[in-house]
C-alpha positions as CSV (number, residue, x, y, z in Angstrom):
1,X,-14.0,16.8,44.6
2,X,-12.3,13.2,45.7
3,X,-14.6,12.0,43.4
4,X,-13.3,14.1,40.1
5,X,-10.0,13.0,41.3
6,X,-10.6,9.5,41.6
7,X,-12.1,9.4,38.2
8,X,-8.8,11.3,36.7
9,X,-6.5,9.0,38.3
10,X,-8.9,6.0,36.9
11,X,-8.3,7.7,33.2
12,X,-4.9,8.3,33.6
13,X,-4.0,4.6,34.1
14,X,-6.6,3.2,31.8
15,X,-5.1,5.6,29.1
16,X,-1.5,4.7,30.4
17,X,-2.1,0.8,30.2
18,X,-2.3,1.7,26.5
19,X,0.7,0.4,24.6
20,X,2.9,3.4,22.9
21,X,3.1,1.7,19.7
22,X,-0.5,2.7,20.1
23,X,-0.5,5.9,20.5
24,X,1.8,6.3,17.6
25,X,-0.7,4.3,15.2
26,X,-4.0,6.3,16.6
27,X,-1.6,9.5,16.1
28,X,-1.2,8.7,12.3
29,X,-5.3,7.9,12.4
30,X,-5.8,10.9,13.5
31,X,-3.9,12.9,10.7
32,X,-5.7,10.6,8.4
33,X,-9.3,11.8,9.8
34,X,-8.1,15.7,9.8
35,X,-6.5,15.2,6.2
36,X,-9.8,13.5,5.2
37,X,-12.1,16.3,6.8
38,X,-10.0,18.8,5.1
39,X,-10.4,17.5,1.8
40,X,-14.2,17.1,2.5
41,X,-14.3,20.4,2.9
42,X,-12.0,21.9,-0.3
43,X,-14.1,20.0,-2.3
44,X,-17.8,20.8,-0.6
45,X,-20.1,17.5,0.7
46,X,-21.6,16.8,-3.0
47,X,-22.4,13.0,-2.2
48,X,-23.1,12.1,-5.6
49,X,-19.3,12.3,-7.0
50,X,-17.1,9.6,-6.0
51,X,-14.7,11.4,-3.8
52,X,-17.0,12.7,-1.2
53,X,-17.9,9.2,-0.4
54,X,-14.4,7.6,-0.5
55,X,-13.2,10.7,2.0
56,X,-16.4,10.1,4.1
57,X,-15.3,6.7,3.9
58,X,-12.0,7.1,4.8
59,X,-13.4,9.8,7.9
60,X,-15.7,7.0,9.1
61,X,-12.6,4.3,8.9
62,X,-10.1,6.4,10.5
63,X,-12.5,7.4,13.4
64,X,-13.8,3.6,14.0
65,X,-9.9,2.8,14.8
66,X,-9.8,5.7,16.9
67,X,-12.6,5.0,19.4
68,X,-11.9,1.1,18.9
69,X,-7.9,1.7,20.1
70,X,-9.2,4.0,22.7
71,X,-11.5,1.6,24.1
72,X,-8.6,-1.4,23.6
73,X,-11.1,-3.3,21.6
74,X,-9.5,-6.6,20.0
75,X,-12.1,-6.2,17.2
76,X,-9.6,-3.0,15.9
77,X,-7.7,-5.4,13.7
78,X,-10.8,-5.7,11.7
79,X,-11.6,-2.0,10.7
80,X,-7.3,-1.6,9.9
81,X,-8.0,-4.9,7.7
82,X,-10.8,-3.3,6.0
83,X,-8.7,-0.2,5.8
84,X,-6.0,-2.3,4.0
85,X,-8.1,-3.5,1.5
86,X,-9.7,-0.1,0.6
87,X,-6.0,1.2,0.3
88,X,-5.4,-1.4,-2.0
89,X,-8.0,-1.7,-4.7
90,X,-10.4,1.5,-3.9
91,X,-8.1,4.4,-3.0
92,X,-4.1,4.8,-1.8
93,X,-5.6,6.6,1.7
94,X,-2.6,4.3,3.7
95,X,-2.3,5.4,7.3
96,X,1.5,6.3,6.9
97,X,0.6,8.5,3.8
98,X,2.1,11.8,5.4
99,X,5.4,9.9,5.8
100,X,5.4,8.8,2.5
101,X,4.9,12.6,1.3
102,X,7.6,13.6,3.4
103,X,9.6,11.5,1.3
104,X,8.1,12.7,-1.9
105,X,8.6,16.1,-0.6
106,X,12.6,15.6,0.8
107,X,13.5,13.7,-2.9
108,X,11.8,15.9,-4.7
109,X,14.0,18.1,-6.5
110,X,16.0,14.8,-7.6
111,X,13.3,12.9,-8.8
112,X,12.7,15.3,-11.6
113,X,15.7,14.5,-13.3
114,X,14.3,10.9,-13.8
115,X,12.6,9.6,-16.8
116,X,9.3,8.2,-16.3
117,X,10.2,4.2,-16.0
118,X,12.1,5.8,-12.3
119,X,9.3,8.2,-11.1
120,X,6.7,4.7,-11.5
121,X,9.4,1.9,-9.9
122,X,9.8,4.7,-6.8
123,X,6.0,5.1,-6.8
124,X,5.3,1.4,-6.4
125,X,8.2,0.9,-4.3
126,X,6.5,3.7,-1.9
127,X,2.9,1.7,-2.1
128,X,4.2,-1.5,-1.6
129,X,6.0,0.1,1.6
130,X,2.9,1.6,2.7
131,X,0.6,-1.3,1.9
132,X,3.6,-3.6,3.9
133,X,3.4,-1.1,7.0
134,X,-0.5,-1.2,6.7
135,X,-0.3,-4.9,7.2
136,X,2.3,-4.4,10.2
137,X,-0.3,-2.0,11.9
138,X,-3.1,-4.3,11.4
139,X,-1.0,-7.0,13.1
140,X,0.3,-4.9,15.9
141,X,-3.1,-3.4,16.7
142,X,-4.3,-7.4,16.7
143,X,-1.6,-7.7,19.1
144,X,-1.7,-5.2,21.5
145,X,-5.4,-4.8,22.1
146,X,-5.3,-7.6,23.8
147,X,-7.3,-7.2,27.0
148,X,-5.7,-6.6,30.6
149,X,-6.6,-9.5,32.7
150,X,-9.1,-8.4,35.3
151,X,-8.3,-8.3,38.8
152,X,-10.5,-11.0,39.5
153,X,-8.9,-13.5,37.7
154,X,-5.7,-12.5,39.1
155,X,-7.1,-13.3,42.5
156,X,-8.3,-16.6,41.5
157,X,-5.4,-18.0,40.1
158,X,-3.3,-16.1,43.3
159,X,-5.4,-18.2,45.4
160,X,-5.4,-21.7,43.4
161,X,-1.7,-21.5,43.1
162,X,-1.4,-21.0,47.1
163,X,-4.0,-23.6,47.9
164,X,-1.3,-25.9,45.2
């Protein structure tokens, strides 16, 4: 039993030393993975059209930062990189998406009563935001993966700056 518990309680502050910027970025991830899966499977696992493999894509992206955040693995910036490229010239599958349709969704009604030149400057206007917040994530996951210094190396340096 003291062993379950002392396991827990090594979880809870390994997941705890996790920034909360974090959290917020694997949260969007994971909507990104569910919203991928879901379209997976409204439009069957047919891997020879084009959007089964950019969703299984997507899936696969979306779960490497997941596990790669989790484990606070400094190598995360390079999958969210990747991620911002893809978004760029493959597919528009940006992390904030949901926000961005929640937009959409709030400014609906008015955007109908705008010609077309509108509807396009607010669409690009939303990309450029969401390719501009997919370069922020990639920074900030860069950032705040960094690695906790190990106890060890805090007693060495404890002891070299008393023996100073």
């Amino acid at each position: 039993m003291n062993l379950i518990v002392s396991k827990g309680k090594k979880a809870v502050a390994y997941l705890s030393a996790i920034d909360p910027v974090l959290y917020l970025i694997l949260f969007f991830c994971l909507a990104g993975l569910l919203r991928n899966l879901l379209a997976l499977a409204y439009h069957g696992f047919d891997y020879s059209t084009v959007a089964t493999k950019v969703f299984v894509a997507m899936s696969v992206i979306y779960f490497a930062q997941i596990i790669l955040i989790l484990l606070r693995e400094r190598n995360a910036w390079v999958v969210s990189a990747l991620q911002a490229f893809f978004c760029f010239y493959v597919y528009e599958d940006f992390t904030v998406l949901p926000l961005a349709n929640v937009v959409k969704m709030i400014f609906g009604g008015s955007l109908s009563s705008l010609d077309y030149g509108w509807i396009y400057f607010i669409n690009m206007v939303l990309i450029s935001a969401m390719f501009s917040f997919e370069l922020l994530k990639t920074y900030l996951i860069y950032v705040l993966t960094a690695p906790l210094p190990s106890r060890k190396k805090k007693q060495k340096n404890e002891a070299a700056a008393e023996q100073i």
